[in-house]
C-alpha positions, 0 to 999 in steps of 0.5 A: 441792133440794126435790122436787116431791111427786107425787100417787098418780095420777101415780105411778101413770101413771109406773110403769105405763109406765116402772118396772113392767116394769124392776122386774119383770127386776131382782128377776128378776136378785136371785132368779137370783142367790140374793139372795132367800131361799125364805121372801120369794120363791120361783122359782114366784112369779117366774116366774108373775110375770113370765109374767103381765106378758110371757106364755109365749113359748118360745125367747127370752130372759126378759127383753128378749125383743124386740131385734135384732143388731148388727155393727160394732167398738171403735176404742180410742184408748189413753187408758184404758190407763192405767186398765186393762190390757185389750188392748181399752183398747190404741190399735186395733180389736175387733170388736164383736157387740151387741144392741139390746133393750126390757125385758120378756118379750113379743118382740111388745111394741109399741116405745113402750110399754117406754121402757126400753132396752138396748144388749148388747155383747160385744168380741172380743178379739185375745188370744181373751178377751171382753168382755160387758157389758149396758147400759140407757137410765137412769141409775140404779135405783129402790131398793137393797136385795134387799127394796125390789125385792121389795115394789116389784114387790108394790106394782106389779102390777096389781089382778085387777080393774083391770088397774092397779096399785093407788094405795093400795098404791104409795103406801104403798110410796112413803111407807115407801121415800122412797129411790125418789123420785129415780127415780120423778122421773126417770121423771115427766120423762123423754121416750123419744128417737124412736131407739136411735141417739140413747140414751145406755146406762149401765152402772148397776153399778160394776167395777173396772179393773186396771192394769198395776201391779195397782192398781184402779180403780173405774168406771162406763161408759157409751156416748153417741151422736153421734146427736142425740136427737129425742124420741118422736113420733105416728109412732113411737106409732102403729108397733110396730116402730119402733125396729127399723126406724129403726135398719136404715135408718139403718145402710143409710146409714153406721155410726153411733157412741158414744163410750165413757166411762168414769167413775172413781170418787173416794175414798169414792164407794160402788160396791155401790149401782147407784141411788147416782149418784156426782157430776157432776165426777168424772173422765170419760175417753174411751175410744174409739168404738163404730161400728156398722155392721150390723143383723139380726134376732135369730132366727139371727142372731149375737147370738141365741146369746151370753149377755150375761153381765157378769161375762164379763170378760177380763184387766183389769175385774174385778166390784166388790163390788155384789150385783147382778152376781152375781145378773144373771150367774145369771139371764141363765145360767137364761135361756140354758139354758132359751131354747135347750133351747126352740129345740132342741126347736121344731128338732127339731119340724120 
């Protein structure tokens, strides 16, 4: 299929929006990881970065800073029993505390400027195992390997003199990394849903789920809503906290659900690469609903002091070979730390 060629002005536009702020957080996973070595990247450099994209906002998280906590739980049909020997797959109920997210470090980010989303969840077990997994509204990332992310995020930072990024260099990106021009496609079409409610979050890297023969499956997952999707409209664009407030009225009126898919890799299907979609006939099994049923703000709120780390994984999943686990596991580990030392210290202050 051939693709339309995009000029530098609507690449420009597109990833000003969309892939900027996206980008910025995934080098921040690969540096926090050790995937950068010191002489392409170092800690400064990031962290100047992503301070100059989101500012210095003490006690919240680096990257979807702005978020708010959700309560409700996983009802398990069984069907994925078969696949993995996780007590969650079992036919039955585990409570689920989660978080609704935008990317980027700004907690006071208007909400239809970021329309990359994020739904964080952690199960809690039966047996005192957990289950955490962070998951985004896109199907796929931009590029993959450790130096593309890097020279992207260069090519996107906006000119001193501007405040843009620069076309030319974007462009010289584009023409070097063609491997991008699916998503910056995606991105070009790609109009926000007018709610969390109706997002479809996907968990972009591959695990592998452990039966009770030891066999190993690999997967993706993603949860996809019974809420009907509305795109974007002047009302949202004109209101700052929109999403947040949608969602807590539409839970003041009755839970809302998911279901949670689970995609199972055939023979030959790569799972190191998160920006390689694997076909659309490959099996999809449904493994059960994701209700939710409450919302409260983040700042003391359940989801504040849960790291969403991915590789919390109880019995039964286990990481596949893709790098980019590693590396977020690390960061999200560096963000913990440094956000509640903040909070402890602005407690102490008072």
């Amino acid at each position: 299929m051939t693709q339309t060629p995009f000029t530098p002005r609507q690449l420009i536009t597109r990833l000003a929006v969309i892939a900027l702020v996206p980008l910025l957080f995934i080098v921040l996973f690969l540096w926090g990881g050790g995937w950068l070595s010191p002489q392409r990247l170092t800690s400064d450099k990031l962290v100047g970065v992503l301070q100059q994209a989101g500012g210095e906002h003490p006690g919240f998280r680096r990257n979807h800073a702005k978020g708010i906590c959700v309560i409700g739980r996983f009802i398990s049909n069984g069907n994925a029993s078969a696949l993995s020997r996780a007590s969650v797959f079992a036919a039955g109920e585990t409570p689920v505390i989660g978080r609704f997210a935008i990317a980027g470090g700004n907690p006071s980010a208007p909400d239809y400027a970021v329309p990359v989303r994020s739904l964080a969840l952690a199960f809690q077990l039966a047996n005192g195992e957990q289950w955490r997994t962070g998951m985004n509204a896109m199907p796929f990332f931009p590029v993959s390997t450790v130096e593309q992310f890097y020279e992207l995020q260069v090519a996107s930072l906006p000119d001193p003199a501007t405040g843009k990024p620069n076309p030319e260099k974007f462009k010289a990106f584009v023409q070097k990394n063609p491997e991008i021009m699916p998503f910056l496609a995606w991105a070009k079409q790609n109009v926000p849903s007018s709610s969390w409610a109706s997002d479809r979050f996907n968990s972009l890297n591959a695990f592998r789920f452990i039966d009770k023969s030891g066999a190993a499956h690999l997967v993706r997952w993603s949860v996809v809503p019974h809420t009907a999707y509305q795109p974007i409209g002047a009302a949202q664009k004109n209101d700052n906290d929109f999403l947040q407030k949608d969602i807590q009225q539409r839970l003041a009126q009755g839970p809302l659900q998911w279901d949670l898919l689970i995609t199972v890799a055939a023979k030959g299907d790569d799972g190191s690469h998160a920006s390689q979609v694997w076909p659309a006939d490959r099996q999809t099994i449904n493994a059960g609903t994701l209700e939710l049923s409450q919302a409260t703000a983040q700042q003391q709120g359940p989801c504040n002091d849960i790291n969403y780390d991915p590789l919390i994984l109880p019995d039964g999943i286990a990481a596949s070979d893709d790098p980019l686990l590693n590396a977020r596991s690390a960061a999200y580990a560096k963000s913990y730390n440094a956000r509640t030392r903040e909070q402890a210290a602005q407690t102490g202050a008072h």
